[in-house]
DRENPA-3360 file (N, C-alpha, C; in nm, 2 decimals, always signed):
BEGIN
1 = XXXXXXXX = +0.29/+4.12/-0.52/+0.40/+4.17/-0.44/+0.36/+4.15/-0.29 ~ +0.46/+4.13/-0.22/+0.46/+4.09/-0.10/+0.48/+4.19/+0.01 ~ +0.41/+4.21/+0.11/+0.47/+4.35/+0.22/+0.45/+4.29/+0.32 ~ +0.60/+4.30/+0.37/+0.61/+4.23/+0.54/+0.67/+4.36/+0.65 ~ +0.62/+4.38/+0.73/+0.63/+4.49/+0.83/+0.66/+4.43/+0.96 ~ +0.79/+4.46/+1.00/+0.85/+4.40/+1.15/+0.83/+4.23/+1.14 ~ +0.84/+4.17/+1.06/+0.86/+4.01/+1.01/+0.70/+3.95/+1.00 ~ +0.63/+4.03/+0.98/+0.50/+3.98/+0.93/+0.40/+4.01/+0.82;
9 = XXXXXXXX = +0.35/+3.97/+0.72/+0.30/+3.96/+0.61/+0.20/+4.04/+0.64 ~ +0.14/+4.15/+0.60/+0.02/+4.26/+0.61/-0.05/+4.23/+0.47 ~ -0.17/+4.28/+0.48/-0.23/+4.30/+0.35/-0.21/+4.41/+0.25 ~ -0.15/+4.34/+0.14/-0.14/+4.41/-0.01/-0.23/+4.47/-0.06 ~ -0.37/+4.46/-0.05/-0.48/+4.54/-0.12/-0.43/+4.63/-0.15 ~ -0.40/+4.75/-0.04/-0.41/+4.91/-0.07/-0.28/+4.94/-0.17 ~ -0.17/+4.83/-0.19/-0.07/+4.83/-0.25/-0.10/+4.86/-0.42 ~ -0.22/+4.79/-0.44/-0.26/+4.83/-0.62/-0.26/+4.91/-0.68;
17 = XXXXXXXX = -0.28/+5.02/-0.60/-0.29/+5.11/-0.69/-0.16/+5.21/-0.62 ~ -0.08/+5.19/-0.55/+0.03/+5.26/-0.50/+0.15/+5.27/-0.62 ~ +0.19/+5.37/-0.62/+0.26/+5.43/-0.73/+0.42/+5.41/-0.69 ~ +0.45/+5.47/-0.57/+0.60/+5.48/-0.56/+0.62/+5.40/-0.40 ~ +0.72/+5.40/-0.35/+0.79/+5.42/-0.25/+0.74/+5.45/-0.15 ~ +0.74/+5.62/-0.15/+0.69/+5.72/-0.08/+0.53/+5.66/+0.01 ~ +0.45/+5.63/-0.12/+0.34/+5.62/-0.08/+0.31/+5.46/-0.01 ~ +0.42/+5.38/-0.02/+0.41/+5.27/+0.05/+0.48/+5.27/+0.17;
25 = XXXXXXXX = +0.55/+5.37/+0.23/+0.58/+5.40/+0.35/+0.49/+5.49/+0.40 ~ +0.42/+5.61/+0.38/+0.32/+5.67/+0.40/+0.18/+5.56/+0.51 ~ +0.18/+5.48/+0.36/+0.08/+5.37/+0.46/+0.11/+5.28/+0.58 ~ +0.23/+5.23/+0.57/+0.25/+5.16/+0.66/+0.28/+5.26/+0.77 ~ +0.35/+5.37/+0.76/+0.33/+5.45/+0.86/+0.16/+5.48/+0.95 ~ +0.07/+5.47/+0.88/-0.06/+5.53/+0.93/-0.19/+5.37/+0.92 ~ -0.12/+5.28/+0.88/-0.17/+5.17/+0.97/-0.13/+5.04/+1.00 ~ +0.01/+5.05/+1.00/+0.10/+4.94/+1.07/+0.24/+4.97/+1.17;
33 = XXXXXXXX = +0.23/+5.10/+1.16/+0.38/+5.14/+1.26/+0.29/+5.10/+1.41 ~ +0.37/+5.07/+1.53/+0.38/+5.10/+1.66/+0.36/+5.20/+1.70 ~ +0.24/+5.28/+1.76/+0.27/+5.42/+1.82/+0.45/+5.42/+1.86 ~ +0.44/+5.52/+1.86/+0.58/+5.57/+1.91/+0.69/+5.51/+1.84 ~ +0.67/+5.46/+1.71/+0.77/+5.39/+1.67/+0.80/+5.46/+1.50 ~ +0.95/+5.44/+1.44/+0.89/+5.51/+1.30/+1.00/+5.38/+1.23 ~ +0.97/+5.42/+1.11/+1.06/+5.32/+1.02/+1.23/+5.34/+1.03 ~ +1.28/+5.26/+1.06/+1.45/+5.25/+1.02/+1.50/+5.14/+0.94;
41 = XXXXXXXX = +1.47/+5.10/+0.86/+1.50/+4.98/+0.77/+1.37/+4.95/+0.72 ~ +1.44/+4.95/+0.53/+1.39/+4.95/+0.41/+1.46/+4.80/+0.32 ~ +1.38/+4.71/+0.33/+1.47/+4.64/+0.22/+1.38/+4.58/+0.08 ~ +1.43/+4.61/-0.01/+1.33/+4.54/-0.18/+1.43/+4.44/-0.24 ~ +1.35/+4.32/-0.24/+1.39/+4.22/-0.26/+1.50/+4.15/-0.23 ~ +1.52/+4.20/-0.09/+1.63/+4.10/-0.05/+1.77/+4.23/+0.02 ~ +1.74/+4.35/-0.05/+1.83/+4.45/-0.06/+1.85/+4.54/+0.07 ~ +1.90/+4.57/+0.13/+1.85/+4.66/+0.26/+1.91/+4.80/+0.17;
49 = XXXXXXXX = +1.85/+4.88/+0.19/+1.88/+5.06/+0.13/+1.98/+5.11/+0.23 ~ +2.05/+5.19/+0.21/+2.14/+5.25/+0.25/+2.09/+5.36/+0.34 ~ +2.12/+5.46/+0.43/+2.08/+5.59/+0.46/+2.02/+5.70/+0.35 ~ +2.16/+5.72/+0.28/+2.16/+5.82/+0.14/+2.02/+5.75/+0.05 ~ +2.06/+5.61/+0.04/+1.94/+5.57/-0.08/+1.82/+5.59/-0.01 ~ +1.76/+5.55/+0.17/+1.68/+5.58/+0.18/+1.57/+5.70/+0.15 ~ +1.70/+5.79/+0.15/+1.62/+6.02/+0.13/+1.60/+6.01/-0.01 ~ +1.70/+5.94/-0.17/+1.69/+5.95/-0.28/+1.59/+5.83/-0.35;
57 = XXXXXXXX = +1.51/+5.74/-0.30/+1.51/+5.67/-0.33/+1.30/+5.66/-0.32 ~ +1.32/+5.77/-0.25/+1.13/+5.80/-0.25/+1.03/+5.81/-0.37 ~ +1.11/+5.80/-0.46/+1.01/+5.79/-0.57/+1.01/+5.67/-0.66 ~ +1.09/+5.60/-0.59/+1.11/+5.43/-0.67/+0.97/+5.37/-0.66 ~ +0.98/+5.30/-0.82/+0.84/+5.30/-0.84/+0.83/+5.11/-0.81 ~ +0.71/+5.07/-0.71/+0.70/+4.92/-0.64/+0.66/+4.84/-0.74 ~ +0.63/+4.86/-0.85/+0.53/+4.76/-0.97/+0.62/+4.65/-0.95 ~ +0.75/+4.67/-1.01/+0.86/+4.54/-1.04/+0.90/+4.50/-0.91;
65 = XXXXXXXX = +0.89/+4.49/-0.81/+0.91/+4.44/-0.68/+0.79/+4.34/-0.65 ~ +0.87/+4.21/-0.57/+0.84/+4.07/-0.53/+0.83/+4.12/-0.38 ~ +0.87/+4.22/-0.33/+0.90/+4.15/-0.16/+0.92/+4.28/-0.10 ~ +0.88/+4.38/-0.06/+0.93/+4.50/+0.06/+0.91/+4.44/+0.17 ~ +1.01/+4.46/+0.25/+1.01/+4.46/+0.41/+1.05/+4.57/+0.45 ~ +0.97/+4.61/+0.57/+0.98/+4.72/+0.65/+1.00/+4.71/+0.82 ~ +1.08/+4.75/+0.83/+1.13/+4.76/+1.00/+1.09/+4.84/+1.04 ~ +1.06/+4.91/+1.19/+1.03/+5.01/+1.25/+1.10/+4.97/+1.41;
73 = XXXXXXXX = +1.11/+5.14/+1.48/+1.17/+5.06/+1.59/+1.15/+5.20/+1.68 ~ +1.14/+5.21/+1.81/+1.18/+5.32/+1.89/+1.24/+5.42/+1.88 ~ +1.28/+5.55/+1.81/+1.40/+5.59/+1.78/+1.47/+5.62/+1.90 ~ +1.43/+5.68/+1.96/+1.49/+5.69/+2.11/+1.59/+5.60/+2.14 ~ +1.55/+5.47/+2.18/+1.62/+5.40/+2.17/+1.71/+5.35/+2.10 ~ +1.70/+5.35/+1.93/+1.84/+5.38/+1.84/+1.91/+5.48/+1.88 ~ +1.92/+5.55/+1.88/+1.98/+5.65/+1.97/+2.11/+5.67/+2.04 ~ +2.01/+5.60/+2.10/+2.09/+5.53/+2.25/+2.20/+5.45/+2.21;
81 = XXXXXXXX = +2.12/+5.33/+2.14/+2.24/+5.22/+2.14/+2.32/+5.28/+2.00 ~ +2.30/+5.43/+1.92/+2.40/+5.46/+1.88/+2.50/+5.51/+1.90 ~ +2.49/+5.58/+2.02/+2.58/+5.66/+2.09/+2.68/+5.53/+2.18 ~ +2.58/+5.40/+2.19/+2.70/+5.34/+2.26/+2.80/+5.24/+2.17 ~ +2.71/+5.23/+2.03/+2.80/+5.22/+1.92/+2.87/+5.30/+1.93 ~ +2.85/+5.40/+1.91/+2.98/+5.51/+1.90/+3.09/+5.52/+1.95 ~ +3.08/+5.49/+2.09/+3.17/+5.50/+2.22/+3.26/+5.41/+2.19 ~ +3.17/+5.24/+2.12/+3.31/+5.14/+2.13/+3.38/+5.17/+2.06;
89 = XXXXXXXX = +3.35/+5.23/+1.92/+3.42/+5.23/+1.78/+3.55/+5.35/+1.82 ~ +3.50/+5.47/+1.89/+3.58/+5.55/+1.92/+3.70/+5.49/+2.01 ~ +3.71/+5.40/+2.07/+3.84/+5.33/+2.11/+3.90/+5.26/+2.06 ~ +3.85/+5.20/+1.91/+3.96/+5.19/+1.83/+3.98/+5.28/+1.75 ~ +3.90/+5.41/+1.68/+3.97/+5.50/+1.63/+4.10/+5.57/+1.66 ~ +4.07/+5.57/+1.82/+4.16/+5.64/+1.87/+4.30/+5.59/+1.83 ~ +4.28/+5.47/+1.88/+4.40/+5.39/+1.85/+4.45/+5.38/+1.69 ~ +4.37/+5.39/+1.65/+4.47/+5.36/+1.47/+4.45/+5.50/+1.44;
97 = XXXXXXXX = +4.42/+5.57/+1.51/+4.51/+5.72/+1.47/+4.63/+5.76/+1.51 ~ +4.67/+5.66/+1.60/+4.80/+5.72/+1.71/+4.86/+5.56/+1.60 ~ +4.84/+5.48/+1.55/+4.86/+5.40/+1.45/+4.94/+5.45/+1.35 ~ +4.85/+5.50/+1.29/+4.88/+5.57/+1.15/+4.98/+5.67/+1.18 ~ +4.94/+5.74/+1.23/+5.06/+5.86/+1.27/+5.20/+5.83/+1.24 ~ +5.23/+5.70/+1.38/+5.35/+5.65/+1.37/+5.36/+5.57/+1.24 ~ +5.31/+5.55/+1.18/+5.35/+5.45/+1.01/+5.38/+5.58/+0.97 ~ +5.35/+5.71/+0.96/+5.37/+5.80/+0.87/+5.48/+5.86/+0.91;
105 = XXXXXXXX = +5.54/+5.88/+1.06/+5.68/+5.95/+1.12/+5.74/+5.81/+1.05 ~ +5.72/+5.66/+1.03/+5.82/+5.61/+0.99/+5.83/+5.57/+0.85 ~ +5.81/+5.64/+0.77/+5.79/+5.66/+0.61/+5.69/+5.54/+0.59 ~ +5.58/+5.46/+0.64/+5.55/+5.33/+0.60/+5.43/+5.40/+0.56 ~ +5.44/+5.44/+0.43/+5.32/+5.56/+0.38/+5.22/+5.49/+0.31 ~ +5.25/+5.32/+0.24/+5.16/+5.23/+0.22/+5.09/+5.19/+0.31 ~ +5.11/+5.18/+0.41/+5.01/+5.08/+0.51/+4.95/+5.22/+0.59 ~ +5.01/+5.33/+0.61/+4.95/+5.42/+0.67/+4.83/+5.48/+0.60;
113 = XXXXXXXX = +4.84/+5.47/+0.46/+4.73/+5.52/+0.41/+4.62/+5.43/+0.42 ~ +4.62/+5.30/+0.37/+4.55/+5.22/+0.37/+4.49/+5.25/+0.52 ~ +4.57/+5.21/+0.62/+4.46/+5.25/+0.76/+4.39/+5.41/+0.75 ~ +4.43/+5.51/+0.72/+4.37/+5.64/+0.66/+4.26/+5.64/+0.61 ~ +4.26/+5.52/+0.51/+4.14/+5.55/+0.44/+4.03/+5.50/+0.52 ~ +4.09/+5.38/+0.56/+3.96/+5.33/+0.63/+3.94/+5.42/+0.80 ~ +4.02/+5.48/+0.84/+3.95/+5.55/+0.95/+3.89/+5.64/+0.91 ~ +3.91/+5.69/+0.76/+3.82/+5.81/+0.71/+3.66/+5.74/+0.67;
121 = XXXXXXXX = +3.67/+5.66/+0.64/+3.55/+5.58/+0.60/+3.45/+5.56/+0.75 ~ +3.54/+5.53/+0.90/+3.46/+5.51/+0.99/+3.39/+5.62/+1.06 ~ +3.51/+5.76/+1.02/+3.50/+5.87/+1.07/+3.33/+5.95/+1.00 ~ +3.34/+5.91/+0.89/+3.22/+5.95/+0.77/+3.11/+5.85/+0.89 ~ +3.11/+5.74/+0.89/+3.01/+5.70/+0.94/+2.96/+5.76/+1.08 ~ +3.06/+5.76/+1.21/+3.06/+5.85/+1.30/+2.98/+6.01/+1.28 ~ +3.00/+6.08/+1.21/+2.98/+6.19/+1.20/+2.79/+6.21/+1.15 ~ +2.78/+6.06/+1.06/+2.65/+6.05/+1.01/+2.57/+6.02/+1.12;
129 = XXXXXXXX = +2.66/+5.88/+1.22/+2.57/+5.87/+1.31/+2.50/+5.96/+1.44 ~ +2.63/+6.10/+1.43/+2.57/+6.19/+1.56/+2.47/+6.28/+1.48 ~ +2.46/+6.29/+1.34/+2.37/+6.39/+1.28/+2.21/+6.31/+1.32 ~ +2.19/+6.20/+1.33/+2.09/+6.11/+1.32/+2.05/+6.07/+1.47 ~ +2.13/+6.10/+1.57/+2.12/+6.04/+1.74/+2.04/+6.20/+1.78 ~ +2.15/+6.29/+1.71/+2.05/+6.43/+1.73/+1.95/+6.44/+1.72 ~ +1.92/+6.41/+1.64/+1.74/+6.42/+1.61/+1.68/+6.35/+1.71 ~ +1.71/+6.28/+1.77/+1.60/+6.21/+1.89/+1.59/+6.22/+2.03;
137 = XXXXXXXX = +1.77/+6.19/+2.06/+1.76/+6.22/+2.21/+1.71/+6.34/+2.29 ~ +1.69/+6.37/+2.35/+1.66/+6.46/+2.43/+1.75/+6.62/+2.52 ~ +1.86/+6.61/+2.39/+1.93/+6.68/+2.42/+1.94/+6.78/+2.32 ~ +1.96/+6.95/+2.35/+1.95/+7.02/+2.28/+2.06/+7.05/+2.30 ~ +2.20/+6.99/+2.10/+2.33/+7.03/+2.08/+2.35/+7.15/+2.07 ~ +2.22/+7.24/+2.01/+2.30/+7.35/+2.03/+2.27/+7.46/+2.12 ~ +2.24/+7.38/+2.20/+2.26/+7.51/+2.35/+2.30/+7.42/+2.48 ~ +2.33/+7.26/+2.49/+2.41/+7.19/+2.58/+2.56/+7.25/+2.56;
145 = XXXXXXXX = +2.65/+7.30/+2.70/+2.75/+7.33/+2.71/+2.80/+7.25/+2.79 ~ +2.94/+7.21/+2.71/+3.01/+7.16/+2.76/+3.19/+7.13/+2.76 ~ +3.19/+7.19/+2.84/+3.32/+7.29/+2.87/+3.31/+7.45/+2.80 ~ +3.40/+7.46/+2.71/+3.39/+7.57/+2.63/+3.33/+7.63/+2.54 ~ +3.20/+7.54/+2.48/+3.15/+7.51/+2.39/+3.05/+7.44/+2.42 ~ +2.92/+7.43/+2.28/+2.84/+7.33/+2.31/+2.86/+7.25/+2.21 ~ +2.76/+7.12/+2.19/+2.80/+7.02/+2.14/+2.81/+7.01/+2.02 ~ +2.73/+7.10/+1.92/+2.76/+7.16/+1.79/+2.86/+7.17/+1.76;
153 = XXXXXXXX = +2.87/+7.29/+1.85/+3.02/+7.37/+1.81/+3.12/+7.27/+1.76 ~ +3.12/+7.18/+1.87/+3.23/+7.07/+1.84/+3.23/+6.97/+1.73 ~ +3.11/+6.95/+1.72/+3.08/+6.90/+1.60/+3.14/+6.93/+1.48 ~ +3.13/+7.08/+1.45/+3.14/+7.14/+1.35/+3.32/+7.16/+1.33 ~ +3.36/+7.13/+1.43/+3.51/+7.15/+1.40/+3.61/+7.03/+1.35 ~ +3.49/+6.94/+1.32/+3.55/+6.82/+1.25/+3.57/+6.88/+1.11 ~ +3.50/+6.94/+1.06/+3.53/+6.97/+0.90/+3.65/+7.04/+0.83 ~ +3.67/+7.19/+0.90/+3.82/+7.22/+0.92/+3.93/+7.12/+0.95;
161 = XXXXXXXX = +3.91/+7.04/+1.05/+4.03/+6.94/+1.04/+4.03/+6.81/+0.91 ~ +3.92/+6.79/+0.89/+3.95/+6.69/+0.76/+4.00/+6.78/+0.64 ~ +3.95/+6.92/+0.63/+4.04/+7.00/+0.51/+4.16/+7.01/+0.48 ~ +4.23/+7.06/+0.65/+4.39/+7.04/+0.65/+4.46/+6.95/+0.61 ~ +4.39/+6.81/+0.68/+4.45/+6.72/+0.66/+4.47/+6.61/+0.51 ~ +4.34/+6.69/+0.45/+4.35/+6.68/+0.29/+4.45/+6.79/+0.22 ~ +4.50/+6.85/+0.28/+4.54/+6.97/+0.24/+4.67/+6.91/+0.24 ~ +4.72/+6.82/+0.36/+4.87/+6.78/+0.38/+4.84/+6.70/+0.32;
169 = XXXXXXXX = +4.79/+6.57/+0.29/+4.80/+6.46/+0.25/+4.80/+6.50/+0.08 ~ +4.76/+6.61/+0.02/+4.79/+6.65/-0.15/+4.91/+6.63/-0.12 ~ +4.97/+6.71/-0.04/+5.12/+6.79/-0.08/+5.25/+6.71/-0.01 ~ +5.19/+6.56/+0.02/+5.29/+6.47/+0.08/+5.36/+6.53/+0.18 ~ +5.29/+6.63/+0.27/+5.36/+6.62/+0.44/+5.33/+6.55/+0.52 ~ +5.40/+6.43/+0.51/+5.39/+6.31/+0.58/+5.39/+6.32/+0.77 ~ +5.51/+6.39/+0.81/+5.53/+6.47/+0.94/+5.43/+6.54/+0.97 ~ +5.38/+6.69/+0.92/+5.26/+6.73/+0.90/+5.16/+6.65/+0.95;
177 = XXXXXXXX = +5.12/+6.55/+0.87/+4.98/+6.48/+0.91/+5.00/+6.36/+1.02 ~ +5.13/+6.35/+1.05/+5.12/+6.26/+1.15/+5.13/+6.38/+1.29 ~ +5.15/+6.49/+1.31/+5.16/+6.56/+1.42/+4.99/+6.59/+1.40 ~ +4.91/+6.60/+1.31/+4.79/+6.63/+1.33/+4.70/+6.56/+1.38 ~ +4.71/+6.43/+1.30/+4.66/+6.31/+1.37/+4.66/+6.32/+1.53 ~ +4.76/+6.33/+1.61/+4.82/+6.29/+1.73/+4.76/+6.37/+1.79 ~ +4.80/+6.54/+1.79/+4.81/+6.66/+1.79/+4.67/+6.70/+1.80 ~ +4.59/+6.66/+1.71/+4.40/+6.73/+1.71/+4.34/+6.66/+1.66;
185 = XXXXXXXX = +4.33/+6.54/+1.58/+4.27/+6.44/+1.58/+4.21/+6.35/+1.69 ~ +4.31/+6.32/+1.73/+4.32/+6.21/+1.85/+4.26/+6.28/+1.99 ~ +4.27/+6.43/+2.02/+4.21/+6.47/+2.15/+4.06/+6.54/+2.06 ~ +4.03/+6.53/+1.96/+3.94/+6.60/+1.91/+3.81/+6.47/+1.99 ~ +3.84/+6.32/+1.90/+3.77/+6.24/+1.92/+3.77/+6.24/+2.07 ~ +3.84/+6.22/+2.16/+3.89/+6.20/+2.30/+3.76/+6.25/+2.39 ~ +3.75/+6.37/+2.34/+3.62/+6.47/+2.34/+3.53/+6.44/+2.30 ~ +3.48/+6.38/+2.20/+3.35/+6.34/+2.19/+3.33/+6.23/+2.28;
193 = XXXXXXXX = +3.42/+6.12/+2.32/+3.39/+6.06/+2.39/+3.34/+6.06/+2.56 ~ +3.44/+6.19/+2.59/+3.34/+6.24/+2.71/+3.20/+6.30/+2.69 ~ +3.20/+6.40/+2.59/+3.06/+6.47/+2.52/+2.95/+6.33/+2.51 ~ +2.98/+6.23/+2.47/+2.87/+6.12/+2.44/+2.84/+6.01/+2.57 ~ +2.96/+6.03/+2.66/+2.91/+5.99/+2.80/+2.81/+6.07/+2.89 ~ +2.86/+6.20/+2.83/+2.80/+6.30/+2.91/+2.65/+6.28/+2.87 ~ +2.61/+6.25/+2.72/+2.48/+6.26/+2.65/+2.41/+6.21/+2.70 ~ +2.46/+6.04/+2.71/+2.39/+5.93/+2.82/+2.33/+5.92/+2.94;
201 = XXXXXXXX = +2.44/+6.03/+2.99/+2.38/+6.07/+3.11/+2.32/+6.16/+3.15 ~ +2.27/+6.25/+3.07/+2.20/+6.36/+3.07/+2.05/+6.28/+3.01 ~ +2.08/+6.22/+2.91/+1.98/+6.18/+2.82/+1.85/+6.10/+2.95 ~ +1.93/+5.99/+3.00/+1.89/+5.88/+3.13/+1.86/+5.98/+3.23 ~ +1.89/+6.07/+3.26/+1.82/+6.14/+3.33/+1.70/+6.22/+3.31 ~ +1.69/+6.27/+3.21/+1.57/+6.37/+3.19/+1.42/+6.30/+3.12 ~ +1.52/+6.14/+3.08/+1.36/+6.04/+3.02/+1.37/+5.98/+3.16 ~ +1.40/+5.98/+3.26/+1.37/+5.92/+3.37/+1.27/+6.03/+3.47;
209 = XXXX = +1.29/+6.19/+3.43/+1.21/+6.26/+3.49/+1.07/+6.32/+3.40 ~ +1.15/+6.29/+3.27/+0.97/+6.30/+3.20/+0.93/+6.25/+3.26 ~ +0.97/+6.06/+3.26/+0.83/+5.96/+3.25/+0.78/+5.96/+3.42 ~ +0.88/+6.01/+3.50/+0.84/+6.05/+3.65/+0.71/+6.19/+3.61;
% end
């Protein structure tokens, strides 16, 4: 079996007698990671793992495996360029929500859902990606205030709105969920997108006065 770490072949010795997963990230963590660096990409044989599969997937046993590769990278820096992932994606959300809406004021309930589902699908990814930018930057969500609230808070009021809006989309109020969309969807995100400007700039400033 083969172990390649940041696109280069390491030695397999200590691999023989390794049991799972677990314990083959373990090592590369404690003698092949980058200081300051941790793993973000997992791939067996060819496969890159998911997020979810990454946390469920620690006891996968390496015998039958040809090939692990392992990435590692700054998190900090992921981070960063997640949040500015975020920012682009959030201007087309915005937009195929004020989309959808209008497909749903004009009964076009086929193509509106179809766009639905997949902003729900981006929305899922969004919400994963600020659980994961948290952990690194240098900003503390729950005690940064911003406006009325801190950045939790806001966080947290995504879930109430995807309820309702499951709630109307059971019961076919089409109106309903196009006023919600428009109505608190659309300025919900609006919001994060100042909130994640704000981050950047908060963030760039206080790794600029650490490393001062």
């Amino acid at each position: 079996m083969e172990l390649w770490v940041n696109g280069r072949q390491v030695d397999t010795g200590p691999l023989q007698t390794t049991a799972d997963l677990r314990s083959v990230l373990d090592m590369v963590a404690t003698r092949f990671t980058p200081a300051g660096q941790t793993v973000t990409e997992i791939v067996l044989d060819g496969r890159p793992l998911t997020w979810e599969e990454d946390r469920t997937l620690a006891e996968t046993k390496v015998g039958g495996l040809n090939k692990i590769e392992i990435r590692t990278h700054n998190p900090v820096e992921l981070a960063f360029d997640g949040i500015k992932e975020g920012l682009s994606y959030l201007e087309n959300l915005i937009i195929g929500l004020r989309t959808i809406a209008h497909l749903y004021r004009e009964n076009e309930l086929e193509e509106g859902s179809r766009l639905l589902n997949l902003a729900l699908e981006g929305i899922q990814w969004f919400s994963s990606m600020i659980e994961n930018v948290e952990t690194f930057v240098p900003v503390d969500f729950g005690a940064e205030r911003f406006g009325e609230g801190t950045i939790s808070e806001h966080y947290k009021d995504l879930q109430p709105l995807l309820e309702t809006l499951a709630g109307l989309q059971e019961n076919r109020r089409w109106g309903e969920m196009a006023a919600l969309l428009e109505n608190d969807f659309v300025p919900y995100f609006e919001r994060w997108r100042e909130l994640m400007e704000r981050i950047l700039q908060i963030s760039g400033q206080r790794t600029v006065s650490h490393e001062g």
